[in-house]
DRENDO-638070 format. One line per 3 residues: number of its first residue (from 1); their letters; for each residue x, y, z of C-alpha. Coordinates in pm, 1 decimal. Example, Ala and Ser with C-alpha at 12.3 -4.5 7.8 and 13.67 -1.06 7.14 Angstrom:
<kolkes>
1 = AS = 1230.0:-450.0:780.0 | 1367.0:-106.0:714.0
</kolkes>
This chain:
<kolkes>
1 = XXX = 400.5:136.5:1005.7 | 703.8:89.8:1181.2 | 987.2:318.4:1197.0
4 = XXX = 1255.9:314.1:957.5 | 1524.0:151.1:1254.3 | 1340.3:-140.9:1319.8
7 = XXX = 1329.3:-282.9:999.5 | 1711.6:-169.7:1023.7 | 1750.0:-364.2:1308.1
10 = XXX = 1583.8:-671.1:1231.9 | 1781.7:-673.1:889.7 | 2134.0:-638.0:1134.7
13 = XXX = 1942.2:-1003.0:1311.9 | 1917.9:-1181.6:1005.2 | 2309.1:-1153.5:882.6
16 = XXX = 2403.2:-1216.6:1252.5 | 2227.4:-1569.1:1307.2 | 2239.2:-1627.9:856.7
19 = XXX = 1834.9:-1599.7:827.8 | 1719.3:-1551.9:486.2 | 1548.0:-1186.9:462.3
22 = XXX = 1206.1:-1209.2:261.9 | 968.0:-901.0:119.9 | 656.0:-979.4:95.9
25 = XXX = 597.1:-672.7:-206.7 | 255.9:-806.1:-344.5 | 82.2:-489.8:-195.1
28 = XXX = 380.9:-265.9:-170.1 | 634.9:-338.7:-459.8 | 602.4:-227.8:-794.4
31 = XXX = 589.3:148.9:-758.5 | 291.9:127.0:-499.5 | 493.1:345.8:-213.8
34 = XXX = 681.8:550.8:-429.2 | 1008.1:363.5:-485.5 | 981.4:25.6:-696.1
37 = XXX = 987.9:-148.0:-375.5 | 902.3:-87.4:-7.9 | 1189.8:-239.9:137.7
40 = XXX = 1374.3:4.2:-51.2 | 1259.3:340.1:173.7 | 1445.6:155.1:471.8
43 = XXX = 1762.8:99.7:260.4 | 1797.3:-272.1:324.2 | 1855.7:-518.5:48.1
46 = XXX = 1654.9:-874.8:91.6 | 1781.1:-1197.0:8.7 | 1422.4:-1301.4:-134.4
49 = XXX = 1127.7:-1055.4:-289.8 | 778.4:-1212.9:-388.4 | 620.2:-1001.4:-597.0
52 = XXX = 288.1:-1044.0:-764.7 | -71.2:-806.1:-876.8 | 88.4:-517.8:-960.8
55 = XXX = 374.3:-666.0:-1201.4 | 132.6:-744.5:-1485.9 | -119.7:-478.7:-1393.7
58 = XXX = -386.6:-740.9:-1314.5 | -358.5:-1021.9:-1573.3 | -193.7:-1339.0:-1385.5
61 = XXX = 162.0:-1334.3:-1289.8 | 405.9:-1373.8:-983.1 | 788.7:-1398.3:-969.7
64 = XXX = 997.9:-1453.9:-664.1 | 1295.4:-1258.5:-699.8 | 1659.1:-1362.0:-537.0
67 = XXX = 1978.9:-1372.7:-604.6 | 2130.5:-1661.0:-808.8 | 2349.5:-1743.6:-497.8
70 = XXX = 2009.0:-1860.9:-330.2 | 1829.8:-1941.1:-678.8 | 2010.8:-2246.0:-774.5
73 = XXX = 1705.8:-2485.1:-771.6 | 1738.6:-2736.5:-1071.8 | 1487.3:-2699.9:-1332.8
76 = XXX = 1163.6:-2856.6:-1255.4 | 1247.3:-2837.5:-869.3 | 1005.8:-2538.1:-813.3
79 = XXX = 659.7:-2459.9:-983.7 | 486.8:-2177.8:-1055.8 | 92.2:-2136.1:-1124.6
82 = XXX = 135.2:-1795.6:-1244.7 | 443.4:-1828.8:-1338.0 | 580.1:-1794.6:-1741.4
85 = XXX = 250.8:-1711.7:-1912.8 | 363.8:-1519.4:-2212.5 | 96.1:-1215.0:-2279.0
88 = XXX = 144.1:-1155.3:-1888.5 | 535.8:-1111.0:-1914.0 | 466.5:-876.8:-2181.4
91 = XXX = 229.4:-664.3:-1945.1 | 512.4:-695.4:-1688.2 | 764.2:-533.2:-1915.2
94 = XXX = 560.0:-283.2:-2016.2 | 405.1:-229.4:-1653.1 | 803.0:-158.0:-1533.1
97 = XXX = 861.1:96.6:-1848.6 | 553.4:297.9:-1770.9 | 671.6:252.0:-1368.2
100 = XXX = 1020.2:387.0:-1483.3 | 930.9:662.2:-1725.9 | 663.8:855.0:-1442.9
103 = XXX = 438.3:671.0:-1252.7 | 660.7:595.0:-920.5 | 763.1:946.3:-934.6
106 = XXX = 346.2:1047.7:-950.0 | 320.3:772.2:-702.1 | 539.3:989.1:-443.9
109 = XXX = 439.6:1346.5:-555.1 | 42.9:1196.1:-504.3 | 118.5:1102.1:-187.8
112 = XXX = 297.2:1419.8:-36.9 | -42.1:1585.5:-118.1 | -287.5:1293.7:16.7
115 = XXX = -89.8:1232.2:282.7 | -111.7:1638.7:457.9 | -471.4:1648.5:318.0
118 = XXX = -578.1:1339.3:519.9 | -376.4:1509.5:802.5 | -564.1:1829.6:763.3
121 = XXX = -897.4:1563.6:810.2 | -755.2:1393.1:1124.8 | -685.6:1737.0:1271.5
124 = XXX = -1081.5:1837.5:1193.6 | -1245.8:1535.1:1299.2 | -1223.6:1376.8:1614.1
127 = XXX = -1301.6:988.4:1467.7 | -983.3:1016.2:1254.6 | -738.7:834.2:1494.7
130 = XXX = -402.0:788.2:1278.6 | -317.2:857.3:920.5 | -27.1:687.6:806.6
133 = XXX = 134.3:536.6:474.8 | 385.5:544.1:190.7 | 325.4:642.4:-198.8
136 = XXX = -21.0:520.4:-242.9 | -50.0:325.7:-18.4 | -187.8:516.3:281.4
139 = XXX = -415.8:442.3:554.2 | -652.9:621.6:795.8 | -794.1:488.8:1151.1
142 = XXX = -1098.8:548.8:1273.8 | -1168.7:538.4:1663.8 | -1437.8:646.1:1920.4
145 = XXX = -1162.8:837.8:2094.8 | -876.7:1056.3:2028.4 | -699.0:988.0:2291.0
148 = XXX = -755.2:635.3:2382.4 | -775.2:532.1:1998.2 | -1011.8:244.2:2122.1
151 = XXX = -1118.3:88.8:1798.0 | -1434.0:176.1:1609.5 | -1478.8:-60.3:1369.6
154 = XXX = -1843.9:-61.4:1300.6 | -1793.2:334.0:1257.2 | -1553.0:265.2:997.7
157 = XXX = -1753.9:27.7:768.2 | -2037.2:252.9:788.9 | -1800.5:484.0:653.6
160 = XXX = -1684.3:245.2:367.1 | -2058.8:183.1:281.1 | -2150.5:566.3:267.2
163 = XXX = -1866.8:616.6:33.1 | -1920.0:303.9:-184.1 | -2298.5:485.3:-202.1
166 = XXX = -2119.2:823.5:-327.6 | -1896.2:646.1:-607.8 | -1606.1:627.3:-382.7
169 = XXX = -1426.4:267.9:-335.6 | -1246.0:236.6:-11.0 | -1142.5:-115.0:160.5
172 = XXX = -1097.8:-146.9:549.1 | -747.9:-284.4:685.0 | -679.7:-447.2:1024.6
175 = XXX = -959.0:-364.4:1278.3 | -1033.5:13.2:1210.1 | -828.8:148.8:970.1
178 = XXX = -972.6:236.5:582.6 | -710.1:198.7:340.8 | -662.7:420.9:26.2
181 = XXX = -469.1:252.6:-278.9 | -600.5:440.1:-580.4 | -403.7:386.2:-936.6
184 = XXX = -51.9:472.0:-971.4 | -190.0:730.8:-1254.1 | -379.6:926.4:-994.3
187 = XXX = -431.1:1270.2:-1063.5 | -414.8:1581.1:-811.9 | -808.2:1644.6:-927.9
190 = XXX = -880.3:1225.6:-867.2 | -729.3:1294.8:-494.8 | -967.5:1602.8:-490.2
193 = XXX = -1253.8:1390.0:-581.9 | -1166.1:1116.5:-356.5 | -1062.9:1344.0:-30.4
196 = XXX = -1457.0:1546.7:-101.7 | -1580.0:1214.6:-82.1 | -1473.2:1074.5:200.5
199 = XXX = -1546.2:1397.9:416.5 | -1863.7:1418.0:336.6 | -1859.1:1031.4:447.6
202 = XXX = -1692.8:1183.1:815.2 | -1945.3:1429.9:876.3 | -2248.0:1231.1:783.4
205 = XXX = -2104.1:1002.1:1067.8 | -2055.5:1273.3:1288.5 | -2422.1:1408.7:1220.4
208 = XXX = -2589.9:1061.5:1278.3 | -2421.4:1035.5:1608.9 | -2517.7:1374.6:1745.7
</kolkes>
C-alpha cells in the first residue's frame, strides 16, 4: 500500500500535464476501507470512479462515476452490460442507506481491531512478513524469512487450504500475501472466530516444518 504522498503526488502530475485521474473502486469503494471510497483516505478528488460488486451487494450492476464536465457523451454513445437493470438500482440505493446509517463506520472500527490483532500475529510468528490494509480490506504476507521477506508462496496456499478445511475462507493476493475481506457487517466475535482460525492455520505450518 503506498503511502498517503504518493498518491498525493501523482494526483499534483495529472492537473500539471491535464491527465484524466481514474479510481478503480470495484474492490475498495463502497464502504470496503472505511470511507465510501478509497481514494478518499488520501484526500484527492478523481475525475473518473468505476465502481461495481459492492454497489448492489452482489446482484449485477456497475456505474462509472464523473463529473458532467467529462460525462457529456450523447445518449447511445456508451453502453453498459450491467448497467440500468432496475431490481439492481434498488439494491444499490438501499446498499448506500445501510453504508450511510453504520456499516462504513463498523467497517473502520473492525478494522482498528483486525488490523493490531494481525500485528500481534506477525510479531509471534516468524512466516508473517507484512500486514497491511484499510477498513476491511487488509492483507497479510507470508515469507520464508523475516528479514529478507523472500516470498513463500506455496507456504501461503497451504495456509489458505488448512483454513478453507477449518470453515475459514481466505483468498491469496499477489505472490504471497492472503487477503482478508470479510462482510461490512462483521462483528468483533466474527473477527475472533476468523483471527482463532487462521492461527491455528500458522502454527500447524510451523509444526509441519519443524
Amino acid at each position: 500500500m503506498p503511502p498517503k504522498e504518493f498518491h498525493t503526488a501523482l494526483y499534483r502530475l495529472t492537473r500539471d500535464y491535464n491527465i484524466l485521474y481514474v479510481a478503480d473502486e470495484v474492490q475498495s469503494g463502497m464502504g470496503r476501507t472505511g470511507r465510501m471510497f478509497a481514494s478518499e483516505h488520501f484526500d484527492i478528488v478523481p475525475d473518473i470512479i468505476t465502481i461495481a460488486k459492492g454497489i448492489a451487494s452482489v446482484l449485477p450492476l456497475s456505474a462509472t462515476v464523473a463529473s458532467e464536465e467529462i460525462m457529456d457523451w450523447l445518449p447511445g454513445s456508451h453502453a453498459s452490460t450491467f448497467g440500468g437493470n432496475p431490481v439492481s438500482c434498488q439494491a444499490a440505493l438501499t446498499t448506500i442507506e445501510l453504508l450511510e446509517d453504520g456499516l462504513i463506520d463498523n467497517a473502520s472500527k473492525q478494522d482498528a481491531y483486525m488490523i493490531n490483532e494481525l500485528k500481534k500475529l506477525e510479531r509471534t510468528y516468524p512466516i508473517i512478513g507484512d500486514v497491511r490494509g484499510l477498513g476491511l480490506m487488509l492483507a497479510a504476507e507470508i515469507v520464508k524469512n523475516k528479514e529478507t521477506k523472500e516470498y513463500a508462496p506455496e507456504v501461503r496456499d497451504s495456509i489458505i487450504q488448512k483454513a478453507f478445511s477449518k470453515g475459514l475462507l481466505l483468498l491469496g493476493c499477489g505472490r504471497n500475501a492472503i487477503r482478508f475481506c470479510p462482510p461490512l457487517i462483521l462483528t468483533k466475535n466474527d473477527a475472533d472466530i476468523a483471527l482463532f482460525i487462521f492461527e491455528e492455520c500458522l502454527k500447524e505450518t510451523l509444526q509441519n516444518k519443524l
